[in-house]
C-alpha positions in Angstrom: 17.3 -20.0 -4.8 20.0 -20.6 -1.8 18.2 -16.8 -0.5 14.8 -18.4 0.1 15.9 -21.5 0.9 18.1 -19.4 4.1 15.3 -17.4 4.6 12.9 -20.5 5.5 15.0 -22.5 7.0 15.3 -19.1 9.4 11.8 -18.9 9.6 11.1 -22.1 10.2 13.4 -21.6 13.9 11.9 -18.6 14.2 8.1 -20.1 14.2 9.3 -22.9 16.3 9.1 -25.7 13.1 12.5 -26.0 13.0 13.1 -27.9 9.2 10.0 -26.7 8.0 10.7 -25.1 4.4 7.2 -24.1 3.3 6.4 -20.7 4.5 5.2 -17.5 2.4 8.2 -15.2 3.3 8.7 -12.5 5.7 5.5 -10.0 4.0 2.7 -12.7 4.5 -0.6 -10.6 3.9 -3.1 -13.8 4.3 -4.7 -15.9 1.9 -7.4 -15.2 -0.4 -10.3 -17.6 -0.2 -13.5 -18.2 -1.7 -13.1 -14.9 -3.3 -13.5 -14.3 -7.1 -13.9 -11.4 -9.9 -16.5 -10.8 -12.4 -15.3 -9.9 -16.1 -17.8 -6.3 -15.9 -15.3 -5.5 -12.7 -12.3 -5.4 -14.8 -13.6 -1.3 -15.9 -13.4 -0.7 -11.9 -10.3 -2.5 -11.8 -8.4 -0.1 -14.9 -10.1 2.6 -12.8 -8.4 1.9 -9.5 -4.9 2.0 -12.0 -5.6 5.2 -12.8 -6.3 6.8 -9.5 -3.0 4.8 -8.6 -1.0 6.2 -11.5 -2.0 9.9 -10.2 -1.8 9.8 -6.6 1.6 7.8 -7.5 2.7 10.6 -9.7 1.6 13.6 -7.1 3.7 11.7 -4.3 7.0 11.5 -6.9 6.3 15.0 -7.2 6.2 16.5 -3.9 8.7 14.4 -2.9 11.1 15.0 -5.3 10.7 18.8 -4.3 11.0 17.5 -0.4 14.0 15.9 -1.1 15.3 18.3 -3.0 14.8 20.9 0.1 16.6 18.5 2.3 19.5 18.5 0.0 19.7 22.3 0.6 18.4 23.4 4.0 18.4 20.0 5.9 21.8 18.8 5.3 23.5 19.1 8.9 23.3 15.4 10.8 21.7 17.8 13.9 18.9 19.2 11.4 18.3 15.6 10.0 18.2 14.3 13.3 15.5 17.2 14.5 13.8 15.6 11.8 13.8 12.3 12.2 11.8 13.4 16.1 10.0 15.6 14.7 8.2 13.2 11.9 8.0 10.9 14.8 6.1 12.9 17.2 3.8 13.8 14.0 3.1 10.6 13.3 1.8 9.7 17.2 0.4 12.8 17.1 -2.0 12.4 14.2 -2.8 8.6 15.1 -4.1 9.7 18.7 -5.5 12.9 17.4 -7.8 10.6 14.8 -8.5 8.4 17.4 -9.7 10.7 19.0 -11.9 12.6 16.7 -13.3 9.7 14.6 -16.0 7.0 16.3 -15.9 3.7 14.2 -16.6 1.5 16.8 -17.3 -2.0 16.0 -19.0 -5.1 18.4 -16.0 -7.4 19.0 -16.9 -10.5 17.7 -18.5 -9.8 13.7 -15.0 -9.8 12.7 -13.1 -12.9 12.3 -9.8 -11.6 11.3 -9.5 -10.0 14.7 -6.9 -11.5 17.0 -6.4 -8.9 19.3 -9.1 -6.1 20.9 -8.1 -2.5 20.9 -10.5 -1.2 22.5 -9.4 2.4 23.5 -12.1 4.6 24.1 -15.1 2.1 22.7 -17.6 1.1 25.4 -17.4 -3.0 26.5 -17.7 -5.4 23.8 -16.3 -3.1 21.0 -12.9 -2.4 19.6 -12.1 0.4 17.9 -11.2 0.5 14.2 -9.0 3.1 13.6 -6.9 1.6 16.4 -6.5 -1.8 13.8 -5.3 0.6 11.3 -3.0 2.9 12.9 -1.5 1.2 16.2 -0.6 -1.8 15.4 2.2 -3.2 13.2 1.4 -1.7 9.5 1.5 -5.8 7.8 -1.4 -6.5 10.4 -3.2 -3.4 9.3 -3.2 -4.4 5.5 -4.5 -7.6 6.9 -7.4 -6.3 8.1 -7.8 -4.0 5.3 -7.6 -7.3 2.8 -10.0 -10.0 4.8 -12.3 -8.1 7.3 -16.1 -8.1 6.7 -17.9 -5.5 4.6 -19.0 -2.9 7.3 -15.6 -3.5 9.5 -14.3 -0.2 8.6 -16.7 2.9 7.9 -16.1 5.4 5.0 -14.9 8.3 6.8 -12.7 6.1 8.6 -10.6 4.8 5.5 -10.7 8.3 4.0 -9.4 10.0 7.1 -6.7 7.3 7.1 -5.5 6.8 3.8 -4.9 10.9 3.4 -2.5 10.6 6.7 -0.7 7.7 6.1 -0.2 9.1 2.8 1.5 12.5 3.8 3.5 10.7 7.1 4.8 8.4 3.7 5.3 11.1 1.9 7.3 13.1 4.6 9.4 9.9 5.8 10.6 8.7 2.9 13.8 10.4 2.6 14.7 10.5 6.2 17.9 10.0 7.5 16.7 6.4 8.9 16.8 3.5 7.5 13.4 3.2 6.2 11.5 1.9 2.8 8.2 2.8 0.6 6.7 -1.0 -0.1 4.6 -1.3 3.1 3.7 2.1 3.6 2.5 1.9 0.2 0.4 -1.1 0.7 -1.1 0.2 3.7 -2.5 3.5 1.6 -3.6 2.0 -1.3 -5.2 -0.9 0.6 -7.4 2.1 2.7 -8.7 3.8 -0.5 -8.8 1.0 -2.5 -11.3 -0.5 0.1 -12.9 2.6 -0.1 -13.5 2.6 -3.6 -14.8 -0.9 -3.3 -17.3 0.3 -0.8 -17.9 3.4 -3.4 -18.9 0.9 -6.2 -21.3 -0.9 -3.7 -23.0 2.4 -2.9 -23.1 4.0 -6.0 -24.1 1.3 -8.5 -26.3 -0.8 -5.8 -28.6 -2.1 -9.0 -25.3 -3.6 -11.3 -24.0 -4.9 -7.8 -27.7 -6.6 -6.8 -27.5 -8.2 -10.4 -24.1 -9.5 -10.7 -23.3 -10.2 -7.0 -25.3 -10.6 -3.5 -22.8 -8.4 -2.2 -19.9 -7.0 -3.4 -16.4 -7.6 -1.8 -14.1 -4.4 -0.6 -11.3 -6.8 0.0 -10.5 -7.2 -3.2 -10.5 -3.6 -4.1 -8.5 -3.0 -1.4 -6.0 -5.9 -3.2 -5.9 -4.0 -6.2 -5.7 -0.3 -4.4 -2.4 -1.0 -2.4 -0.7 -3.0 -6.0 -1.9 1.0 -7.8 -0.4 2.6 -5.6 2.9 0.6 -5.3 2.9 0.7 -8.2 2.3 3.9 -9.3 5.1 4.7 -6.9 8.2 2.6 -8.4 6.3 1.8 -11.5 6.6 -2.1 -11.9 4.6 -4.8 -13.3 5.7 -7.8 -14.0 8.0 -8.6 -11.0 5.3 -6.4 -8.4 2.7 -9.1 -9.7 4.5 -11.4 -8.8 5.4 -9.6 -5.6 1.8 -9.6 -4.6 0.5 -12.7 -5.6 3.6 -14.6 -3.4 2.9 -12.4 -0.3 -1.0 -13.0 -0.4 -1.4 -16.1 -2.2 -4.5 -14.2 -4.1 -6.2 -17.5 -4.8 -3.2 -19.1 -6.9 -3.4 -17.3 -9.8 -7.3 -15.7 -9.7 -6.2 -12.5 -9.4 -3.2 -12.6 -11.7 -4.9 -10.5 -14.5 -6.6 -7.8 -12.7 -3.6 -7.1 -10.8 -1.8 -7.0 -13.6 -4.1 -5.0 -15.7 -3.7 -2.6 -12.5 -0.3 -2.2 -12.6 -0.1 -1.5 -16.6 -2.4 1.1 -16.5 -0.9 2.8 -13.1 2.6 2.9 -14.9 1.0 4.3 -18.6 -0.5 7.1 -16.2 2.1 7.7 -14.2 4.8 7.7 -16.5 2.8 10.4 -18.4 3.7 12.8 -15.8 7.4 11.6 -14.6 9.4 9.0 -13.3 9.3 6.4 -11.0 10.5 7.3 -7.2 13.3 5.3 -7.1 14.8 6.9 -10.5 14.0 10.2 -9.4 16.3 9.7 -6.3 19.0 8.2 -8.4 18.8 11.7 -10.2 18.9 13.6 -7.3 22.1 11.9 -5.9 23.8 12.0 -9.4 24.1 8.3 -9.3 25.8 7.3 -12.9 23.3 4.7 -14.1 22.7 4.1 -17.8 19.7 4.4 -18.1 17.0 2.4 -20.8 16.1 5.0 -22.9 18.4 8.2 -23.8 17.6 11.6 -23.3 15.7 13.0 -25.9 19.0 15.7 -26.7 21.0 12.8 -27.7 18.4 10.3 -29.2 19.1 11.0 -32.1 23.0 11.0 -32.2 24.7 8.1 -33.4 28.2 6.8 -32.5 30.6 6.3 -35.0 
């Protein structure tokens, strides 16, 4: 309690309210309006848990075995610090490189949720929509990827995307910088989870026609970045809770789906290993008692 009321009573200086103490916190990811769920969604719902639960899994993996390669070959502060550019220079690299190759140019103007025209190489009167996703601050970007229009991004766009932000997270996390996963995270999932909204649209247009006039990617792209959090550090209750606070997802409307989505991203993913934060604990021999015992000494009793 004194934490949040410090934290908005620094906020409130900080966005010129001085004494106001009623802001959303420092992850603010807008609010949800006028948006609701249908009960034959919740199948596409447990669906996007699952895909979390994998791609969750696949990035403990490989980065488990990353990290694990740093512990060995990478463990000079001049061979971390090689790293550290040369992740950097990736990173611009592949965002101008995409910008490059992939036209998803939109007319300024359809788009209410945009504040600010990157227009790069678009003609006059468009911006460019890979330019909201990579270069500009990532909190903006899952903005965009939560409240823009149906056709603001195209397909190929948030494909493209959400497989390179994926890998850049996958190679950063672990750097010698002072750096975290919950963000990054959100950014991904929100990119394929859009995607597999506009997925459902396309391939089931009759079920969409009959239960809505148009279906919603936003929402998809709501429960796509809480999979893949969550398939990633593998909470539920407290990510919920997370999620709901930081996007105000119409009070409690989308309380259940989310949470649906997170339960069935951790049964998957725990099926294949732990989450990312307990495999690092591991890997730095960190003496944590854990829940559970091993299996070797489940069954021995102290006397």
């Amino acid at each position: 309690m004194i934490s949040a009321f410090t934290l908005n009573f620094v906020l409130s200086w900080y966005n010129g309210r001085s004494g106001w103490l009623s802001w959303n916190g420092l992850a603010n990811f807008g609010v949800f309006e006028n948006k609701n769920y249908n009960i034959w969604e919740i199948p596409f719902f447990l669906a996007v848990g699952v895909i979390g639960g994998l791609t969750g899994a696949l990035f403990n993996h490989l980065n488990m075995k990353l990290t694990q390669f740093r512990k060995k070959y990478v463990s000079s502060k001049w061979r971390r610090l090689v790293e550290c550019f040369l992740v950097a220079a990736m990173s611009a690299f592949t965002g101008f490189v995409t910008l490059f190759l992939v036209d998803d140019c939109q007319p300024v103007g359809v788009n209410p949720n945009i504040t600010e025209v990157n227009q790069m190489w678009c003609k006059k009167g468009e911006y460019s929509a890979v330019a909201k996703l990579f270069f500009q601050n990532p909190e903006e970007s899952v903005k965009a990827l939560f409240h823009s229009p149906v056709n603001s991004f195209r397909p190929w766009t948030l494909l493209i995307f959400s497989v390179e932000y994926y890998l850049l997270t996958l190679w950063t996390f672990g750097l010698s910088v002072p750096a975290g996963v919950f963000i990054p995270a959100l950014l991904t999932g929100a990119a394929w989870g859009r995607l597999f909204g506009i997925g459902v649209g396309r391939v089931f247009p009759s079920i969409v026609r009959y239960i809505f006039s148009c279906i919603d990617p936003g929402k998809y792209a709501l429960a796509g970045a809480a999979a893949q959090l969550g398939g990633l550090v593998r909470m539920t209750i407290s990510l919920t809770a997370i999620i709901m606070e930081a996007t105000k997802a119409g009070d409690i409307t989308f309380g259940l789906p989310i949470m649906l989505v997170l339960m069935v991203t951790k049964w998957v993913g725990d099926m294949f290993n732990e989450g990312l934060y307990d495999i690092h604990i591991d890997i730095q021999e960190v003496p944590i008692l854990g829940w559970h015992p091993p299996k070797v000494s489940r069954n021995i009793l102290a006397e």
